[in-house]
Residue, then its C-alpha position, 0 to 999 in steps of 0.5 A: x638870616x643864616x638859615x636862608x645859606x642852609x639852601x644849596x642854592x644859594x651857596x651855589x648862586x653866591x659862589x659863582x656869582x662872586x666867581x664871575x667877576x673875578x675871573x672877568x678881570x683876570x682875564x682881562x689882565x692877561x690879555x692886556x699889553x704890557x707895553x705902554x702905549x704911545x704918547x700923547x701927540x698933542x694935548x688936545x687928544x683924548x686920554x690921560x696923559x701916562x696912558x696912551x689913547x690905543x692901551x685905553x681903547x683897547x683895554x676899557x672894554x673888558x672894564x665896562x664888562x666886569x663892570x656890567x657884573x660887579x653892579x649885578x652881582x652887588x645886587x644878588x649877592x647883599x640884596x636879595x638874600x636880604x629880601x628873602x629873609x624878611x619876605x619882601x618878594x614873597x609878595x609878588x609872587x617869589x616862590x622857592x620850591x621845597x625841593x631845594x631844601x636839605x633842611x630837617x626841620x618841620x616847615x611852617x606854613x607862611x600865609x601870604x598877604x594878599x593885597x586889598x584888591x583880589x584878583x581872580x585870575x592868580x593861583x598862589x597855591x602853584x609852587x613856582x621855580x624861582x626862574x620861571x617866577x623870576x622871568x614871569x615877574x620881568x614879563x609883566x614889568x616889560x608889557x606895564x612899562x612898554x602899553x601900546x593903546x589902540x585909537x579907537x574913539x567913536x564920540x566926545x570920548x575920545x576928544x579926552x584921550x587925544x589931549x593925552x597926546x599932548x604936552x600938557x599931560x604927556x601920556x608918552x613917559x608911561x611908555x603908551x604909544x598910540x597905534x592905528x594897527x591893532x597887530x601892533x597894539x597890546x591896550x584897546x581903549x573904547x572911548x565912546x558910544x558902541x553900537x550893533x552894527x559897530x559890535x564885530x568890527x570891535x571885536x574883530x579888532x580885538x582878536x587881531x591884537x596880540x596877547x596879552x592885550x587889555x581892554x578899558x572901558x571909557x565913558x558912561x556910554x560905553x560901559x552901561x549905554x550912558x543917555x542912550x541906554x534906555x531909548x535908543x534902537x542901536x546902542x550895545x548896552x556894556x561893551x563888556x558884553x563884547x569884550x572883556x574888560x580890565x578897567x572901568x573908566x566912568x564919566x561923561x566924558x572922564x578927564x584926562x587926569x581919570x584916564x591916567x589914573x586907569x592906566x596906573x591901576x591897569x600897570x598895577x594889575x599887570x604887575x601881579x598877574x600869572x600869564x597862563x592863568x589869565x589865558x586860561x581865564x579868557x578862553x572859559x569866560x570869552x565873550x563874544x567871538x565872530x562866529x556870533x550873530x545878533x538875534x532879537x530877544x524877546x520884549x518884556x512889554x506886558x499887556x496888549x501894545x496900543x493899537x491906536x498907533x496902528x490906526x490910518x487915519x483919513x487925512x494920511x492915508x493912501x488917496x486917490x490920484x484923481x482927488x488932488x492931480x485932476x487939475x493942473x493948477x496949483x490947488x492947496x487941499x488943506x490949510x497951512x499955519x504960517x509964521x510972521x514971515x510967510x504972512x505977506x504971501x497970504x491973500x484974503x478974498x471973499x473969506x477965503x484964503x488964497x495961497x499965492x502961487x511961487x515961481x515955480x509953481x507957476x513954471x510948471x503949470x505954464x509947462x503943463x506939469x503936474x504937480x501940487x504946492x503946499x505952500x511956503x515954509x517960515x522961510x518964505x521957500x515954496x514946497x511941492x508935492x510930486x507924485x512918484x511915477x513923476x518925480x524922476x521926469x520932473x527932477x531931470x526938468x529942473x536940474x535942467x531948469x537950474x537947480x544944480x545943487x542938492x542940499x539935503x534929502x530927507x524922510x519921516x513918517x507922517x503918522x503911524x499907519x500913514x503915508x511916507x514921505x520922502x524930502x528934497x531941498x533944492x538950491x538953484x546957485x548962480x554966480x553973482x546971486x547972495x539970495x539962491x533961489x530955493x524949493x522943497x519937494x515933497x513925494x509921498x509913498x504908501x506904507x505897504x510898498x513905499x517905492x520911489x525913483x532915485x534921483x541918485x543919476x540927477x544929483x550924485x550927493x543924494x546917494x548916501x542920504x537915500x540910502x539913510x532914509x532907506x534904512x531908517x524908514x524902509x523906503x526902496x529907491x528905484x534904479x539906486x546903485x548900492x541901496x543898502x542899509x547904511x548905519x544898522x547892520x544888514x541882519x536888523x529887522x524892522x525900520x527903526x523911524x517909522x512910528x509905529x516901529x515896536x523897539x526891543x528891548x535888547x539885541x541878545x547876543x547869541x551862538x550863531x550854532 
């Protein structure tokens, strides 16, 4: 314990920090009045009876002064020469530099106690001030009491972060105060699925925030691609491929109390961290930046891909016009299995089955416009087969027919190698009608050049639904204002929903140099 006073240091410290308060109340003794103040008007005003309210206002100030530094010089002068003497604060890091020292004798070395976890980010061996160590110390209790976190929640994720934000957990008395911007936002929180197209808006995010900034990885999908890891086209399997990450939070989804738990161990972490250590860490070990791009890698299939599923069979593949539009009655060219509720709209005569013809049909039979009907689904709605240098016309004609409502467009491959097909659903709504009148059109495109009018200028809401269907499917809409893929990003290559699409099995992430 007396060996700690040999240090110059300390005797200096002690002195003037003892000094400091004594003077204070001089000084303030001085420059008090000596004549009492006046007297109390009333018993009703504020002070003490012998001293007037003016003395006490004028002279309370410079207590509350030498106050402020009688508790400060309480707590350095008797507590942290204690602390020092048994090596309380060596463990974060409380460092004195040797050549403060007088003393002669031969210094022993002190194996500092690491804690359970390491960190790869701290340099013990650095010899430290004991200001420069003392405000690094009050920097990482600042940034741990004061974590403003980003919201950034794609999926169910995010639902348990938001219950956070409530009262019943109250996330607010660790001093997390959620942020829409990320300049003003020190903790990025990925709660969700991450895709490819979704993959530089993160990072772009990420490089906007201030440093120091930290990142938690929440959820099953965002740190491994969770259930969409071994199938999907599009998910990025590990946002830590994008983005350094501090915490891992698992689950499917974590709870909210998990989610508390990761911020502790996210506080306990900041509280033994070396600031430039860290930024030296990041700026060898970076990610990814926005100067990178998406390459395919290679797939690691081995043995020749079944070329089975590349085989057109006749049933689905291109035919000839004149087979099934040289007439222009409704004519079914190949049976359709119906549920319980479509059997009343099937006749039998003389062995042979005989669809009825729907309302519509027969309007555009009666109108000479050629078309042809595939018959009823379970729901007892009429489907149409309308070729594509037609289907702009007819879709003008029955907007003006009635069917002012859109309900959903649609594509799928029919089967691999074969045709494309491109679903509408029309709804005719009326006022004073439970029951609209409703169709399902159907327009058939080949493989090799599958191109169609869009019906974008006939119905408004089919523009983002065309625009799907072109990027999952490859489908170009003729005369469409902004066709353009929509959930995979511009530099994908392929069409991720026709069956014979060859998925890889990774989007390496490489320099774009």
């Amino acid at each position: 314990m007396f060996l700690l006073y040999e240090y110059d240091i300390f005797w200096a410290f002690l002195i003037i920090s003892s000094l400091i308060p004594i003077l204070v109340f001089f000084i303030s003794g001085i420059l008090a009045p000596i004549s009492k103040g006046p007297e109390k008007l009333s018993s009703y005003e504020s002070g003490i009876e012998p001293i007037g309210d003016a003395w006490l206002q004028f002279r309370i100030r410079y207590y509350m002064f030498a106050l402020v530094f009688v508790v400060f010089d309480v707590e350095t002068v008797f507590l942290y020469p204690w602390a020092m003497s048994f090596d309380v604060l060596g463990g974060i890091g409380m460092v004195l530099a040797p050549e403060y020292s007088d003393n002669k004798k031969k210094k022993e070395k002190i194996e500092i106690v690491m804690n359970s976890i390491e960190f790869p980010l701290f340099d013990r061996t650095t010899q430290n001030s004991v200001i420069s160590t003392t405000l690094n110390d009050l920097s990482n209790w600042s940034r741990l009491s004061s974590l403003w976190p980003l919201l950034y929640g794609t999926s169910c994720c995010f639902i348990e972060f938001a219950s956070l934000i409530g009262s019943r957990f109250d996330f607010d008395r660790y001093g997390l105060v959620p942020r829409s911007s990320p300049r003003q936002a020190d903790l990025i929180l990925t709660a969700g699925t991450v895709t490819m197209k979704m993959a530089p808006s993160l990072v772009r995010l990420y490089e906007q925030m201030p440093e120091p900034k930290y990142v938690i990885a929440m959820g099953a999908c965002t740190i491994t691609g969770g259930m969409f890891s071994t199938d999907s086209y599009s998910t990025v399997r590990g946002v830590d491929k994008l983005i350094p990450v501090d915490v891992y939070l698992p689950g499917c989804p974590p709870k909210p109390e998990a989610i508390i738990d990761a911020i502790t161990k996210l506080r306990k972490k900041i509280s033994r961290e070396i600031y430039p250590d860290r930024i030296m860490s990041q700026r060898e070990n970076r990610c990814f930046t926005t100067n990178h791009k998406f390459q395919v890698g290679h797939s690691i299939h081995t043995g020749n891909y079944d070329q089975g599923f590349l085989y057109q069979p006749p049933s689905t593949s291109e035919i000839p016009p004149e087979t099934f539009f040289k007439y222009k009655s409704s004519v079914s060219s190949h049976e359709l299995k119906f549920h319980r509720k479509s059997e009343i709209l099937i006749q039998k005569n003389a062995g042979e089955i005989k669809k009825m013809q729907g309302h519509l049909s027969a309007w555009l039979v009666k109108h000479g416009l050629i078309h042809r009907s595939l018959g009823f689904d379970y729901q007892g709605i009429e489907t149409l087969q309308i070729k594509p240098g037609d289907w702009h016309s007819i879709a003008v004609i029955l907007y003006v027919y009635g069917y002012n409502y859109l309900r959903s467009q649609c594509a799928y491959d029919v089967a691999p190698g074969g045709l494309l097909a491109s679903v509408y659903h029309l709804t005719r709504i009326e006022y004073g009608v439970d029951q609209p009148e409703e169709v399902c059109i159907k327009v058939f495109a080949s493989r090799r050049d599958p191109r169609i009018p869009s019906v974008f200028w006939v119905w408004k809401s089919v523009d983002f639904q065309e625009r799907e269907s072109y990027d999952m499917l490859g489908i170009s809409y003729d005369n469409h204002p902004r066709l353009k893929r929509i959930l995979m990003p511009e530099s994908w290559i392929g069409w991720p929903l026709r069956k014979d699409y060859i998925a890889p099995n990774f989007y390496e992430i490489q320099d774009a140099h």
